[in-house]
Structures are given as structure tokens and as C-alpha cells.
C-alpha positions, -999 to 999 in steps of 0.1 A, spaced: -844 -583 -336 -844 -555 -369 -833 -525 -363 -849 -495 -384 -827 -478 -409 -819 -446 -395 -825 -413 -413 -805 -401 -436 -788 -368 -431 -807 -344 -443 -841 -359 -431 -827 -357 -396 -846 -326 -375 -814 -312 -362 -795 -311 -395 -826 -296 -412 -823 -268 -386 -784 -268 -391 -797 -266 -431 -819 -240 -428 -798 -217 -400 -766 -218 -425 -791 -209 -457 -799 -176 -435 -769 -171 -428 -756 -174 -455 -782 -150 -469 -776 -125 -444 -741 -125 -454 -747 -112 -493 -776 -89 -480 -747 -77 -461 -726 -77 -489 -746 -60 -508 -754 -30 -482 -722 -24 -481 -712 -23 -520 -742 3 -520 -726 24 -492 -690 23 -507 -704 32 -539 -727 61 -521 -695 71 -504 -673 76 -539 -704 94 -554 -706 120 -527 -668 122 -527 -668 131 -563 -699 154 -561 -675 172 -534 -644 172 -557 -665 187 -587 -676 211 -564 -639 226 -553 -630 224 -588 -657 243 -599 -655 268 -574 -618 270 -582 -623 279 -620 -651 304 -610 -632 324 -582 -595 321 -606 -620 340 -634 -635 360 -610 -601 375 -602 -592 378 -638 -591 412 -652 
């Protein structure tokens, strides 16, 4: 009585699906990532748009009220 080799590892249906759940994962994770570098960075953007801004309206109403 032989007894077949089993599979190895990574021929195996249930660790190909464990395989190829942790790759997506793994790729939703730095898609993730990445949104939320691009939001941060949107964030600091607008946040120094908004400081220019008062500044700029700061010098112009200071020489507005010069004489």
C-alpha cells in the first residue's frame, strides 16, 4: 500500500486562496496608504494656501491704514 505524496504548500487550494486573500490585502493596505499620504498632503496644501492668505490680507489692510 503507497501512499501519494501530498501537495506541497503552496499547490494546496486553501493556501492558494490564503495566498492570494493576503496579496489583496496586502495591496489594499498601500492603496490605503497611499490615499491617505495624498489627503495629508492635500490637507497641508490648503492649510498653507489659507495661511498665505491671512498673511496677505494682513500686509494689505496694515498698508491700507498707512497714511
Amino acid at each position: 500500500m503507497t501512499q501519494e505524496p501530498a501537495a506541497p504548500a503552496s499547490q494546496d487550494p486553501v493556501h492558494l486562496k490564503l495566498d492570494l486573500l493576503t496579496h489583496f490585502m496586502m495591496e489594499s493596505r498601500a492603496d490605503q496608504i497611499r490615499a491617505r499620504k495624498t489627503i495629508l498632503r492635500a490637507q497641508w496644501i490648503t492649510c498653507g494656501v489659507g495661511v498665505l492668505a491671512a498673511l496677505v490680507t494682513a500686509v494689505v489692510v496694515v498698508l491700507w491704514k498707512l497714511p
